[in-house]
PDB file of N, CA, C, O and CB in Angstrom:
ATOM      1  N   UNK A   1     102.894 100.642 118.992  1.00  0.00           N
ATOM      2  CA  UNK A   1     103.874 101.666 118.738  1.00  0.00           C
ATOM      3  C   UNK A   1     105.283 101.114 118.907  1.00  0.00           C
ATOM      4  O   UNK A   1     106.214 101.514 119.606  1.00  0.00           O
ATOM      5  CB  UNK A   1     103.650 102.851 119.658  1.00  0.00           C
ATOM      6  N   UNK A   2     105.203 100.323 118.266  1.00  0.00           N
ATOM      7  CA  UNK A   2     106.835  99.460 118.526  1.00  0.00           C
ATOM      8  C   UNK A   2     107.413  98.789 116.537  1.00  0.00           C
ATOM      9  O   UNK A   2     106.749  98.964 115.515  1.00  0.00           O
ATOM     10  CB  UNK A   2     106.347  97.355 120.096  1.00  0.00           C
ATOM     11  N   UNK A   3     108.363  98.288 116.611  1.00  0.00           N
ATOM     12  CA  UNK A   3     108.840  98.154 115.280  1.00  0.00           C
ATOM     13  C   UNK A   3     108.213  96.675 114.905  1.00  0.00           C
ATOM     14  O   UNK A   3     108.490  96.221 113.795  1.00  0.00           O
ATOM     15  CB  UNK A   3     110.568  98.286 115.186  1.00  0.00           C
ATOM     16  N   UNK A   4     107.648  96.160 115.505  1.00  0.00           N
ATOM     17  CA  UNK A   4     106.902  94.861 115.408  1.00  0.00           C
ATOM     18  C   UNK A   4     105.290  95.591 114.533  1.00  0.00           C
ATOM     19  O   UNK A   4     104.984  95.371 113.361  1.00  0.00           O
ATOM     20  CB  UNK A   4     106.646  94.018 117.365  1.00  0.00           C
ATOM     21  N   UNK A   5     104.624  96.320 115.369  1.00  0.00           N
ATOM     22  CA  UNK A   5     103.424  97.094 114.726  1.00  0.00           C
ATOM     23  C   UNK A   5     103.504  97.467 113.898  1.00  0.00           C
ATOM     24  O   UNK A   5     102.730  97.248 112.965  1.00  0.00           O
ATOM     25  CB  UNK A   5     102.933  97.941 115.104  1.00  0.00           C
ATOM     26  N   UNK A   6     104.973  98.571 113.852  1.00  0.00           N
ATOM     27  CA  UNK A   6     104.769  99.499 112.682  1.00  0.00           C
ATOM     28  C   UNK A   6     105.308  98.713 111.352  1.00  0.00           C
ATOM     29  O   UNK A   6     105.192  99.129 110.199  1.00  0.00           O
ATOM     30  CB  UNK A   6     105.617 100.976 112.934  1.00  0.00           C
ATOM     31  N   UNK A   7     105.821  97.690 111.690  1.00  0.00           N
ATOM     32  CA  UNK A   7     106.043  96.289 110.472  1.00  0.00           C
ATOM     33  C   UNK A   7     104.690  95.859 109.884  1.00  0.00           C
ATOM     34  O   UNK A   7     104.631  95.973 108.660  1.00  0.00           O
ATOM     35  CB  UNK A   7     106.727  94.689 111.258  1.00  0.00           C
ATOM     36  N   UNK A   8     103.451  95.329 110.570  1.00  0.00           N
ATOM     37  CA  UNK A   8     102.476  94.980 110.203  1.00  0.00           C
ATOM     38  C   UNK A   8     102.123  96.184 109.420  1.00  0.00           C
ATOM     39  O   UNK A   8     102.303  96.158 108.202  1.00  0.00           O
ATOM     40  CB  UNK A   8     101.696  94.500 111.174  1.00  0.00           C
ATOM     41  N   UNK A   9     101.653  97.203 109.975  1.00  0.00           N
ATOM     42  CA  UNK A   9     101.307  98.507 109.721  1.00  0.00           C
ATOM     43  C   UNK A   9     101.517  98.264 108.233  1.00  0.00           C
ATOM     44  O   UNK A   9     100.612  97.798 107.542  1.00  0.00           O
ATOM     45  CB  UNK A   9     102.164  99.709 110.492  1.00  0.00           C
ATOM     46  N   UNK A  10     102.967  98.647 107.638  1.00  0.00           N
ATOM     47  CA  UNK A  10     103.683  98.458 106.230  1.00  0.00           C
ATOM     48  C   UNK A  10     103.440  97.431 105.472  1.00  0.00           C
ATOM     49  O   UNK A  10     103.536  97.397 104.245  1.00  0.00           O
ATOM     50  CB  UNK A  10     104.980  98.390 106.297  1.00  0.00           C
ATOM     51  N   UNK A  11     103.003  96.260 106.452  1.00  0.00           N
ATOM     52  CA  UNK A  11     102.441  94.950 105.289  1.00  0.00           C
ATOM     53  C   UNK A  11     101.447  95.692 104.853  1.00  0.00           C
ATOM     54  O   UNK A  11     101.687  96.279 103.798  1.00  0.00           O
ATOM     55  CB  UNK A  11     101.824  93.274 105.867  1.00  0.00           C
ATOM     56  N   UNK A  12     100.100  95.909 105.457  1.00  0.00           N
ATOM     57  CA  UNK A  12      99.029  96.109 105.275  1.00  0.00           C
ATOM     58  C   UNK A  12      99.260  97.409 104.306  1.00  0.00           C
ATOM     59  O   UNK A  12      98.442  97.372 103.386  1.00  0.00           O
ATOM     60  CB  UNK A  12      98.271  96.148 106.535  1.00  0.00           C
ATOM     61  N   UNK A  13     100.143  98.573 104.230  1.00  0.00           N
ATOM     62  CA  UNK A  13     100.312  99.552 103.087  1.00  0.00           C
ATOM     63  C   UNK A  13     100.439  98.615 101.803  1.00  0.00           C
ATOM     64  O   UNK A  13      99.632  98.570 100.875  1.00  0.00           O
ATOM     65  CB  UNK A  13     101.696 100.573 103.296  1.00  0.00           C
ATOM     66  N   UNK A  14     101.261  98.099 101.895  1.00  0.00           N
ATOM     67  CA  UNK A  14     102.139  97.594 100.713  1.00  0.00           C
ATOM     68  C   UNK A  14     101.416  97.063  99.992  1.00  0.00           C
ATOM     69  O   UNK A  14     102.091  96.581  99.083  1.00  0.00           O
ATOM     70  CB  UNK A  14     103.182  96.728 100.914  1.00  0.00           C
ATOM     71  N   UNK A  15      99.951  96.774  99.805  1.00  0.00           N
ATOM     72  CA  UNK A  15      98.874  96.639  99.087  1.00  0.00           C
ATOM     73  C   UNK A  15      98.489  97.723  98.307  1.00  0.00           C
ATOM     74  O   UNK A  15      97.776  97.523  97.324  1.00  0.00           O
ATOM     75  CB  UNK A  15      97.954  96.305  99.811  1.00  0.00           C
ATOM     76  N   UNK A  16      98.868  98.873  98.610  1.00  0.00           N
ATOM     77  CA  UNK A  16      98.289 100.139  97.868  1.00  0.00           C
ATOM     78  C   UNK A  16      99.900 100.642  96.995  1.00  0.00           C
ATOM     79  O   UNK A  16     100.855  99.879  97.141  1.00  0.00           O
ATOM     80  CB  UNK A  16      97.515 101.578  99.277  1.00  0.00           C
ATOM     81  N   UNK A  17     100.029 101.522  96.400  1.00  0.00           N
ATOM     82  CA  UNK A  17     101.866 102.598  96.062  1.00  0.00           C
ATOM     83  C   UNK A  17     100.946 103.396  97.120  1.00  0.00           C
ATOM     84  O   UNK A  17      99.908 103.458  97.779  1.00  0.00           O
ATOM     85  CB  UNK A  17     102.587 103.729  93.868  1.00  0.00           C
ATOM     86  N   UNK A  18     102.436 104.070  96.659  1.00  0.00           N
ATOM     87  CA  UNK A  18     102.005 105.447  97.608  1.00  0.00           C
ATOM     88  C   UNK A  18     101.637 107.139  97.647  1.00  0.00           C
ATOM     89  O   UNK A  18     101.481 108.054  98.456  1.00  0.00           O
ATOM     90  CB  UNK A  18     102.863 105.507  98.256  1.00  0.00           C
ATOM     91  N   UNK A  19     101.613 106.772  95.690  1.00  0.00           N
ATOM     92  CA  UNK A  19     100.372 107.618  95.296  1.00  0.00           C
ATOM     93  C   UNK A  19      99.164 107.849  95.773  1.00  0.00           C
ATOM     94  O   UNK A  19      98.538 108.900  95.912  1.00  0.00           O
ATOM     95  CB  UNK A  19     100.033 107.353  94.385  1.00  0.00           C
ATOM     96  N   UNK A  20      98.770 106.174  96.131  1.00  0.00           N
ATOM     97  CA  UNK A  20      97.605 105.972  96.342  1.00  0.00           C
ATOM     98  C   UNK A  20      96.721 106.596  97.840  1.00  0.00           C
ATOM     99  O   UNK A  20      95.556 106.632  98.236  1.00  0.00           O
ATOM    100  CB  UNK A  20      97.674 104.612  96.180  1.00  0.00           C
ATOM    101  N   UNK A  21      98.103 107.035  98.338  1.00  0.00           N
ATOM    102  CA  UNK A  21      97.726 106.552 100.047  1.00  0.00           C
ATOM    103  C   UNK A  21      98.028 108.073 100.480  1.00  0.00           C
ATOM    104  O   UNK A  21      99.058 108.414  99.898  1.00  0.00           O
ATOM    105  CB  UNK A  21      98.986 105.059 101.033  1.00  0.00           C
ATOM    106  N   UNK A  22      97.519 109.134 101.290  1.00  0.00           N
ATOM    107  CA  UNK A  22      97.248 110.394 101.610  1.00  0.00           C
ATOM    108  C   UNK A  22      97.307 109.614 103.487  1.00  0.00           C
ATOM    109  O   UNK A  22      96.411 108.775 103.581  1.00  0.00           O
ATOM    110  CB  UNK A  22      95.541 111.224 100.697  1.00  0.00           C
ATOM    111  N   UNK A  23      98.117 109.752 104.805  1.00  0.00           N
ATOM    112  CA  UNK A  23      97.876 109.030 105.482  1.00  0.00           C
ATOM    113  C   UNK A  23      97.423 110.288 106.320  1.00  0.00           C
ATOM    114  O   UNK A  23      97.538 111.361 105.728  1.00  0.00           O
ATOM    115  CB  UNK A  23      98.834 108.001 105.780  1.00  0.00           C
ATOM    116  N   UNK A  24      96.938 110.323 107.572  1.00  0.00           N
ATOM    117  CA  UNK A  24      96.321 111.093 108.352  1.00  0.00           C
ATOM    118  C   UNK A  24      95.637 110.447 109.768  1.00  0.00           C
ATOM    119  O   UNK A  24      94.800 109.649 110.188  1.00  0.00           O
ATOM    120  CB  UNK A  24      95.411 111.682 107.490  1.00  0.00           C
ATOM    121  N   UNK A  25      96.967 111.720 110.276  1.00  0.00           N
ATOM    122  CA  UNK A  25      96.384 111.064 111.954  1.00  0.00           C
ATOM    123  C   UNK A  25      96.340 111.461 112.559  1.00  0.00           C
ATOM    124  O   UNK A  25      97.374 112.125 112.476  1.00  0.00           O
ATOM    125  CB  UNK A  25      96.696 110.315 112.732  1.00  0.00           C
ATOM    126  N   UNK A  26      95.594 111.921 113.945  1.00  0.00           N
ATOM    127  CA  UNK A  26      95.713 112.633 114.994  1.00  0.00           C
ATOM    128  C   UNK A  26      96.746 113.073 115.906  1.00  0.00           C
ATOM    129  O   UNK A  26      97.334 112.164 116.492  1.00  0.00           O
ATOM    130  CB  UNK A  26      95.112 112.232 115.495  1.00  0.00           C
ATOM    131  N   UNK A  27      97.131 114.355 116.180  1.00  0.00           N
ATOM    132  CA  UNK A  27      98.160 114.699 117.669  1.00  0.00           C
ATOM    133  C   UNK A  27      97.552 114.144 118.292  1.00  0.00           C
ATOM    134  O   UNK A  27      96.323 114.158 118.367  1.00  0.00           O
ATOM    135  CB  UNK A  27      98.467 116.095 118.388  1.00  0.00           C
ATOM    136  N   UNK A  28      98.515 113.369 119.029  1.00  0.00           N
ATOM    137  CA  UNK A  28      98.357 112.918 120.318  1.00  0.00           C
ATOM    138  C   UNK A  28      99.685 113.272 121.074  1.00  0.00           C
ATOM    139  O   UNK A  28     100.556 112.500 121.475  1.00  0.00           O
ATOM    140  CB  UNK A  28      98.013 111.404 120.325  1.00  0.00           C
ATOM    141  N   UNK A  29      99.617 114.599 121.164  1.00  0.00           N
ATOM    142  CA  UNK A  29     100.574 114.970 122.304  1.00  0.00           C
ATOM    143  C   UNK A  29     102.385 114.373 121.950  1.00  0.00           C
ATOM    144  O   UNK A  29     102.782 115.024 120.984  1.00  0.00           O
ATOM    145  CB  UNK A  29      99.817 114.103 123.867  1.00  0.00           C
ATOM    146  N   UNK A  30     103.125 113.711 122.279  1.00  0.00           N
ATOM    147  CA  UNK A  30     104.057 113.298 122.061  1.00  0.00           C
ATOM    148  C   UNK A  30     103.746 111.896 121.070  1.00  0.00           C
ATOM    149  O   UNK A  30     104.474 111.550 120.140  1.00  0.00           O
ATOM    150  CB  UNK A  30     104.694 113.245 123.309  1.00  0.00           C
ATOM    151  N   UNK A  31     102.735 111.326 121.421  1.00  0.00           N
ATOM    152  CA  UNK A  31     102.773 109.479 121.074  1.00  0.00           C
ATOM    153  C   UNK A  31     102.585 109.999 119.629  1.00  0.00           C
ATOM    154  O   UNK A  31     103.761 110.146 119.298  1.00  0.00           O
ATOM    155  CB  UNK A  31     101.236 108.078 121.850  1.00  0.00           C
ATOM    156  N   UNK A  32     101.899 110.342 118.642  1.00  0.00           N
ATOM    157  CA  UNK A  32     102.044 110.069 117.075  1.00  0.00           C
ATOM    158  C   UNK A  32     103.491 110.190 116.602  1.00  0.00           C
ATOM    159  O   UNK A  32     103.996 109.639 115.623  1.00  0.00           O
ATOM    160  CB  UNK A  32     101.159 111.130 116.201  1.00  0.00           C
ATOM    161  N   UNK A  33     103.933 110.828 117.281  1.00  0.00           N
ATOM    162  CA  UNK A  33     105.763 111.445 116.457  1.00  0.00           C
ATOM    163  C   UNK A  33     106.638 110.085 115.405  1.00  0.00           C
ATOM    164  O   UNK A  33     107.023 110.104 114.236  1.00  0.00           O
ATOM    165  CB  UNK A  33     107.361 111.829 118.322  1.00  0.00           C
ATOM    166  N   UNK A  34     106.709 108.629 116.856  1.00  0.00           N
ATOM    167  CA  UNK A  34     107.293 107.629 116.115  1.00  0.00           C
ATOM    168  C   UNK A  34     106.780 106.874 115.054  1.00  0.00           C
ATOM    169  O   UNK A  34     107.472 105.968 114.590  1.00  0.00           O
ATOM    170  CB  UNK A  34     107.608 106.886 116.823  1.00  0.00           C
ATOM    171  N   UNK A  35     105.473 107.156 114.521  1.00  0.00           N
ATOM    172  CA  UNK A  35     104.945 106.580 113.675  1.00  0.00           C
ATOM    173  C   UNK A  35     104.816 107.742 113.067  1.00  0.00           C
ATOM    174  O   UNK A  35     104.923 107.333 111.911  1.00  0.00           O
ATOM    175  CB  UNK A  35     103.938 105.749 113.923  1.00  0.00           C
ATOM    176  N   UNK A  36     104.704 108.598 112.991  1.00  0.00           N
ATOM    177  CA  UNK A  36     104.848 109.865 111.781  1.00  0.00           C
ATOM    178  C   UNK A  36     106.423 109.689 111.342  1.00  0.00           C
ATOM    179  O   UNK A  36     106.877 109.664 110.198  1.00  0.00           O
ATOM    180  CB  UNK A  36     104.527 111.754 112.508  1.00  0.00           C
ATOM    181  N   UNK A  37     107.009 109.594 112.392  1.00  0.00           N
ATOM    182  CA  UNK A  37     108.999 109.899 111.953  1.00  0.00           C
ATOM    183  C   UNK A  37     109.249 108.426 111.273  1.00  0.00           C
ATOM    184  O   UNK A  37     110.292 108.310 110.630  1.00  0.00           O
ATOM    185  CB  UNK A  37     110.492 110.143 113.825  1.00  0.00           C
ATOM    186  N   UNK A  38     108.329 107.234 111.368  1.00  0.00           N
ATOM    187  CA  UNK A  38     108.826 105.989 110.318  1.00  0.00           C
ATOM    188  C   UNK A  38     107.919 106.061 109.093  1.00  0.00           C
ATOM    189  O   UNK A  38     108.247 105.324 108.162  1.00  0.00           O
ATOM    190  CB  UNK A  38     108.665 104.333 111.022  1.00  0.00           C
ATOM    191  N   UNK A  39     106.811 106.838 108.927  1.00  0.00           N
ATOM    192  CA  UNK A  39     105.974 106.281 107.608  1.00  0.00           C
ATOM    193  C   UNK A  39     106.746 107.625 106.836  1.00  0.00           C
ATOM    194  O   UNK A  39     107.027 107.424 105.655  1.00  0.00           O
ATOM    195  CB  UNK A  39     103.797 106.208 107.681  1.00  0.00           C
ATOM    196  N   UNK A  40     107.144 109.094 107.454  1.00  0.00           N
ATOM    197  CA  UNK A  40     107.896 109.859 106.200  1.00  0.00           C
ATOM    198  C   UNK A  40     109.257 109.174 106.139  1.00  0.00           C
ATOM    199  O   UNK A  40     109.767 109.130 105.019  1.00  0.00           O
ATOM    200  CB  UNK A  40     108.116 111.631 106.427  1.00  0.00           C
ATOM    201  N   UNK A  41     109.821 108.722 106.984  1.00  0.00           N
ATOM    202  CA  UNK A  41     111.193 108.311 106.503  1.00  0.00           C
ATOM    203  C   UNK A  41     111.330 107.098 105.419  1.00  0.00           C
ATOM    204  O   UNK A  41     112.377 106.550 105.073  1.00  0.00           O
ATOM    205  CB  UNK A  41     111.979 107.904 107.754  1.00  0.00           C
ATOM    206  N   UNK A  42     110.008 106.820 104.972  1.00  0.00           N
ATOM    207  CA  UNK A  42     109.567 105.793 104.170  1.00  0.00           C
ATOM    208  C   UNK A  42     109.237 106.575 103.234  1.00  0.00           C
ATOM    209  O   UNK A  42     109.457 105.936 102.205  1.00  0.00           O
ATOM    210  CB  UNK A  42     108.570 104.871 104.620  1.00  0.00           C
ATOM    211  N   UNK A  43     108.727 107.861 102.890  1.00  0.00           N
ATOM    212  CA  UNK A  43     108.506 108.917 102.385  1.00  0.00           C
ATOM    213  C   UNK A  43     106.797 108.632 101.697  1.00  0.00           C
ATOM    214  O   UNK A  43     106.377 108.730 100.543  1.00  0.00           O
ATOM    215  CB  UNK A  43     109.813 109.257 101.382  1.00  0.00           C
ATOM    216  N   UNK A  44     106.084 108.234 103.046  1.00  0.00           N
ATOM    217  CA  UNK A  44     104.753 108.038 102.623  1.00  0.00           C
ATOM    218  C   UNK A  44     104.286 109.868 103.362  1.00  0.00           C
ATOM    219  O   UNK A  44     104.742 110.676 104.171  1.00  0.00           O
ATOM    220  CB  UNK A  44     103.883 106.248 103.457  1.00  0.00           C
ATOM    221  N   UNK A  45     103.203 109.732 102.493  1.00  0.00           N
ATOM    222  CA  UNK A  45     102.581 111.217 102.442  1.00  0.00           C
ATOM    223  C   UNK A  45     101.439 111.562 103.419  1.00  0.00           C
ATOM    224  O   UNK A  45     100.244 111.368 103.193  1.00  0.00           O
ATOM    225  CB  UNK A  45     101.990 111.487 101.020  1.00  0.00           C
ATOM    226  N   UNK A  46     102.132 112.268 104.887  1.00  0.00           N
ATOM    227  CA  UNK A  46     101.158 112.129 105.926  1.00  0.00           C
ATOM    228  C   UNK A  46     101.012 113.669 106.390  1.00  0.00           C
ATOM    229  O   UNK A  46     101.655 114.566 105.845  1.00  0.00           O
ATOM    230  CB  UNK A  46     101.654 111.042 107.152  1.00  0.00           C
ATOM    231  N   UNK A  47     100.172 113.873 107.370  1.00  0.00           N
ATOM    232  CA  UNK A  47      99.347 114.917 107.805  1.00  0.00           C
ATOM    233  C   UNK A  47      98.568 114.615 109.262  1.00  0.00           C
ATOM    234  O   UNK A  47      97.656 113.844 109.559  1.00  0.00           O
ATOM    235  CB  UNK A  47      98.337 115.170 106.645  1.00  0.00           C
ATOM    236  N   UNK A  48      99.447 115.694 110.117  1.00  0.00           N
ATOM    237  CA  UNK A  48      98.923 115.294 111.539  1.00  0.00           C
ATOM    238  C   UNK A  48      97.804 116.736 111.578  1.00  0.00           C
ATOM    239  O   UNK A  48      97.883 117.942 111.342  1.00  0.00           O
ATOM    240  CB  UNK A  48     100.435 115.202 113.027  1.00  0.00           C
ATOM    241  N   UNK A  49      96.805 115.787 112.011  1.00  0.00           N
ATOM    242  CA  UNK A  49      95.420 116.918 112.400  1.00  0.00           C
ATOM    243  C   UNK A  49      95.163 117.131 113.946  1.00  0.00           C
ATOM    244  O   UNK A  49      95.062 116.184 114.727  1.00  0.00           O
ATOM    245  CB  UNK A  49      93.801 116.254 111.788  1.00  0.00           C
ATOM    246  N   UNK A  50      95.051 118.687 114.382  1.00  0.00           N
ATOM    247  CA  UNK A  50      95.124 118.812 115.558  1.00  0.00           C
ATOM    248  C   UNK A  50      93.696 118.169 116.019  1.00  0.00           C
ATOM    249  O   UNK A  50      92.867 118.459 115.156  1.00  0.00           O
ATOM    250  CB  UNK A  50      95.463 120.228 115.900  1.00  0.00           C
ATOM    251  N   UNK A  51      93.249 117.585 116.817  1.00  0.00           N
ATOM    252  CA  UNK A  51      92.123 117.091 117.626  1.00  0.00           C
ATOM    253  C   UNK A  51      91.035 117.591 117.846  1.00  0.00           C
ATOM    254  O   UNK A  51      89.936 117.037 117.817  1.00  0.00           O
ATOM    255  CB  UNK A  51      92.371 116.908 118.609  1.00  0.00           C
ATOM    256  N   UNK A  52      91.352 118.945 118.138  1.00  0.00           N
ATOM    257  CA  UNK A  52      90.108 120.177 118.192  1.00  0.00           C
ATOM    258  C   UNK A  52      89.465 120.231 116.930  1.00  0.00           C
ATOM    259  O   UNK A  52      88.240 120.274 117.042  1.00  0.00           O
ATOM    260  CB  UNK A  52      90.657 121.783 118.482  1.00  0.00           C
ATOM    261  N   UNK A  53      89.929 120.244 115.660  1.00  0.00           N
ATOM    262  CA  UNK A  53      89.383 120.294 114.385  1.00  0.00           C
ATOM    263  C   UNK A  53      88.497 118.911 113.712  1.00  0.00           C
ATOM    264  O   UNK A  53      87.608 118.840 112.864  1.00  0.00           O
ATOM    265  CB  UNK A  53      90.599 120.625 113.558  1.00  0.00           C
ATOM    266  N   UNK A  54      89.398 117.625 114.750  1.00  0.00           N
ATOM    267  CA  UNK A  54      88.555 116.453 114.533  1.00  0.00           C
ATOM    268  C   UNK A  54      87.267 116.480 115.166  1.00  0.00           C
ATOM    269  O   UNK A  54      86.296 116.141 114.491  1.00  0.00           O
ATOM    270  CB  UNK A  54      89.201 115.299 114.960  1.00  0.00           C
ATOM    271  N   UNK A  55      87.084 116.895 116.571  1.00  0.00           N
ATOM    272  CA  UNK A  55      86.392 117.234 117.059  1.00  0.00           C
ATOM    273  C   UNK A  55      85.483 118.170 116.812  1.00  0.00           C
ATOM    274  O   UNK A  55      84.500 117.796 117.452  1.00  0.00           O
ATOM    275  CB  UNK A  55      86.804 117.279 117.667  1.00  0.00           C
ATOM    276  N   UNK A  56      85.188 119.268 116.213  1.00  0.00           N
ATOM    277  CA  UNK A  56      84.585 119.901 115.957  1.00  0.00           C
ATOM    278  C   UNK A  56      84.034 119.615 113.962  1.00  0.00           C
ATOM    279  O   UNK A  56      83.281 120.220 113.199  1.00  0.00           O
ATOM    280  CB  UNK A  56      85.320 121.035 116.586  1.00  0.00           C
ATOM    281  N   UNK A  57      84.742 118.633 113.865  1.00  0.00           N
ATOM    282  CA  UNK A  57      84.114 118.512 112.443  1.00  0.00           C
ATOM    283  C   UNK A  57      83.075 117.016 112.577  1.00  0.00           C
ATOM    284  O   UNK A  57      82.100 116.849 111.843  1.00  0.00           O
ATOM    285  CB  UNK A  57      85.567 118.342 111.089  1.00  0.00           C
ATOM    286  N   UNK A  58      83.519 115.981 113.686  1.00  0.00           N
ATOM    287  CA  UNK A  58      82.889 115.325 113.729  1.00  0.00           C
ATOM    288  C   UNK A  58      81.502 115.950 115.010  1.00  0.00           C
ATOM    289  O   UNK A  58      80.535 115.296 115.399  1.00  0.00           O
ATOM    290  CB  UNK A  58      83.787 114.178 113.822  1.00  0.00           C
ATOM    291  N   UNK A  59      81.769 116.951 115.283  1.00  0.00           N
ATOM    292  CA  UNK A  59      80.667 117.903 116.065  1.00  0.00           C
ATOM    293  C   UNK A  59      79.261 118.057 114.934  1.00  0.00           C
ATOM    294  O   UNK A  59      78.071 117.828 115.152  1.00  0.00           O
ATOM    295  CB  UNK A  59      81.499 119.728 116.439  1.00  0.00           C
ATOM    296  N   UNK A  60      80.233 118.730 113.167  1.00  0.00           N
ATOM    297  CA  UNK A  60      79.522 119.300 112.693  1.00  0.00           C
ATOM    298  C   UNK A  60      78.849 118.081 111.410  1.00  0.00           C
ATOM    299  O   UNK A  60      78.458 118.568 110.349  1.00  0.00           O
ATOM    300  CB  UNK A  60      80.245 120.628 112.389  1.00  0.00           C
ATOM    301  N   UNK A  61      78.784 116.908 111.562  1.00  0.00           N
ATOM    302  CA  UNK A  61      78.690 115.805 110.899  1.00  0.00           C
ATOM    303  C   UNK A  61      77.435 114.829 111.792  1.00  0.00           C
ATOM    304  O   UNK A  61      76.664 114.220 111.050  1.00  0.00           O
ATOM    305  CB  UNK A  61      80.266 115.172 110.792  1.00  0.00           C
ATOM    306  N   UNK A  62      77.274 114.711 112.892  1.00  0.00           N
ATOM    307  CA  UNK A  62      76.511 113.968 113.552  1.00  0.00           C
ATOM    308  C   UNK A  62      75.798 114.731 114.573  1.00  0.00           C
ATOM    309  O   UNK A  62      75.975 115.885 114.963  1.00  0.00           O
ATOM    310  CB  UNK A  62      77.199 112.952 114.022  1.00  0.00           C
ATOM    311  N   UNK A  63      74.853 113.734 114.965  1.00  0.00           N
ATOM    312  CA  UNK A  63      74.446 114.379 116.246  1.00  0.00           C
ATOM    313  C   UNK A  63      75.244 113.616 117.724  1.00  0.00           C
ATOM    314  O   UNK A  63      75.189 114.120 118.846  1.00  0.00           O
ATOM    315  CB  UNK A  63      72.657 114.210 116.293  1.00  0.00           C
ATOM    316  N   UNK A  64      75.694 112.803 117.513  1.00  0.00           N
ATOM    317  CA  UNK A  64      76.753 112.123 118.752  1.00  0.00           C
ATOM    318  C   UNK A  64      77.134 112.888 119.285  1.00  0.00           C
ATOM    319  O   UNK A  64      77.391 113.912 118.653  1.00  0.00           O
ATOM    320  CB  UNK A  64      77.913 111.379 118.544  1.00  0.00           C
ATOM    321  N   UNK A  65      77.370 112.866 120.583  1.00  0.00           N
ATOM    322  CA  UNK A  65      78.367 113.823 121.462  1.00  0.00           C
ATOM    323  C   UNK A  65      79.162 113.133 122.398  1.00  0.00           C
ATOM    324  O   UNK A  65      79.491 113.474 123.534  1.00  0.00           O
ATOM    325  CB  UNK A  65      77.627 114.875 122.298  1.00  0.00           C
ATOM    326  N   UNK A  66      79.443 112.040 121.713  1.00  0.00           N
ATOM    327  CA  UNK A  66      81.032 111.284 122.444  1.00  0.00           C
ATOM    328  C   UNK A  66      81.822 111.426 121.514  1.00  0.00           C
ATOM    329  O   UNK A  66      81.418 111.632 120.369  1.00  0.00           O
ATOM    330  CB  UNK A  66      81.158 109.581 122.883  1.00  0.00           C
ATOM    331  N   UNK A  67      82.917 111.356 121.778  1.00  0.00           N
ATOM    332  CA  UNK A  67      83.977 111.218 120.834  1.00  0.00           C
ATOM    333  C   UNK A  67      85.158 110.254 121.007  1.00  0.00           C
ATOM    334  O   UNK A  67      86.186 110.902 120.810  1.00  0.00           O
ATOM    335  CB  UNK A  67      84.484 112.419 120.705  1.00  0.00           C
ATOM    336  N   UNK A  68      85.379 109.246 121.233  1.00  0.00           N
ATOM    337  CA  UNK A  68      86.364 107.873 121.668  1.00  0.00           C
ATOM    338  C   UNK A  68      86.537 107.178 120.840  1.00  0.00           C
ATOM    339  O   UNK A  68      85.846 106.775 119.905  1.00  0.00           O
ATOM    340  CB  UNK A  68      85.992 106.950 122.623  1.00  0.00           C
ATOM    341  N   UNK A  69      88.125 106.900 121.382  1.00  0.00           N
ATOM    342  CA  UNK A  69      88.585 105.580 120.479  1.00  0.00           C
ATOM    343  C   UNK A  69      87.939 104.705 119.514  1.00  0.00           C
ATOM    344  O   UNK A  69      87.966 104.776 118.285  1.00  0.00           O
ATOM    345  CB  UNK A  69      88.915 104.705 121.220  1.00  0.00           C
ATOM    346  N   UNK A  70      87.100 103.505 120.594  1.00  0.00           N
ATOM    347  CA  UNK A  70      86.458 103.033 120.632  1.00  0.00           C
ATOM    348  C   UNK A  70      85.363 103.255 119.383  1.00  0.00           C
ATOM    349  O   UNK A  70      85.232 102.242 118.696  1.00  0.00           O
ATOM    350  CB  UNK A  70      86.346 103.136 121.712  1.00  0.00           C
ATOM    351  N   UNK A  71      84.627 104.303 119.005  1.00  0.00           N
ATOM    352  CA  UNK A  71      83.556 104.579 118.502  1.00  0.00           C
ATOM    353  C   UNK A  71      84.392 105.310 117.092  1.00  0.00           C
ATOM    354  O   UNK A  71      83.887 105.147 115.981  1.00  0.00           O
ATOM    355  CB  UNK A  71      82.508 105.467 119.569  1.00  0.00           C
ATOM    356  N   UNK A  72      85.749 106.151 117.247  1.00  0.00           N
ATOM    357  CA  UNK A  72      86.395 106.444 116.064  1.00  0.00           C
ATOM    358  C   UNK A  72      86.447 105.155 115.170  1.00  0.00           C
ATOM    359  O   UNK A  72      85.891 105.011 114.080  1.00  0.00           O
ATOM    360  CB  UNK A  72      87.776 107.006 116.369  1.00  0.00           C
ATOM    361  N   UNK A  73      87.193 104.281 115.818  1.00  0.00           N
ATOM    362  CA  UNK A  73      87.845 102.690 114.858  1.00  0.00           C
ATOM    363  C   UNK A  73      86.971 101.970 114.920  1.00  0.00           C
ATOM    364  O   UNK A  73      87.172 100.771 115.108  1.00  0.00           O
ATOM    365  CB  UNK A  73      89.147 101.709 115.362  1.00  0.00           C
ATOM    366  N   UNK A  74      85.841 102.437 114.793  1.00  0.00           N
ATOM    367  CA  UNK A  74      84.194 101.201 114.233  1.00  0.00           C
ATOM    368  C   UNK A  74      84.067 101.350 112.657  1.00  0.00           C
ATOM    369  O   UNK A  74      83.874 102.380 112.010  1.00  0.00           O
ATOM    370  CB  UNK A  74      82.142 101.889 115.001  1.00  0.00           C
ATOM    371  N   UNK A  75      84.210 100.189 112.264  1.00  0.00           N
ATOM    372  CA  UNK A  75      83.906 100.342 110.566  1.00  0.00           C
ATOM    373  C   UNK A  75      82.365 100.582 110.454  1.00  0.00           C
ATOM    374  O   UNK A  75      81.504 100.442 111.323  1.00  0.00           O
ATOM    375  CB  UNK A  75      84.340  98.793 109.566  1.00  0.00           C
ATOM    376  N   UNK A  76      82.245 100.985 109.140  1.00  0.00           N
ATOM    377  CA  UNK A  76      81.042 101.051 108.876  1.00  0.00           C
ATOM    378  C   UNK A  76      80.589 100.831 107.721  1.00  0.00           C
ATOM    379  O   UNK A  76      79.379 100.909 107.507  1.00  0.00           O
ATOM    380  CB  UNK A  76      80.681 101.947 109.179  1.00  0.00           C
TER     381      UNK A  76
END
């Protein structure tokens, strides 16, 4: 969450326009704001989802009943 990250961050966009790219990320309380307030001031097209709704949709998708970091950012 620093201007070093959110630099990489933008390499790694800059492979797609930004037609292409719908971004979406979780509240986290105060911490998403500076990376929401640099990808629109870039005027990429984002959408903060409250947690409870992540939670309850990944409720209604699996049978898992953890929900972490960790196990969110696993590719598959």
């Amino acid at each position: 969450m620093d201007r070093e990250g959110f630099d990489t961050l933008l390499e790694y966009l800059s492979s797609y326009t930004k037609d292409e790219l719908f971004i979406a990320m979780e509240a986290t309380g105060i911490y998403h704001l500076p990376l929401l307030s640099f990808l629109l001031e870039l005027e990429f097209q984002c959408v903060v989802i409250n947690q409870i709704f992540i939670k309850s949709f990944i409720g209604s998708t699996t049978l898992r009943k953890t929900k972490n970091d960790k196990k969110d950012a696993a590719f598959k």
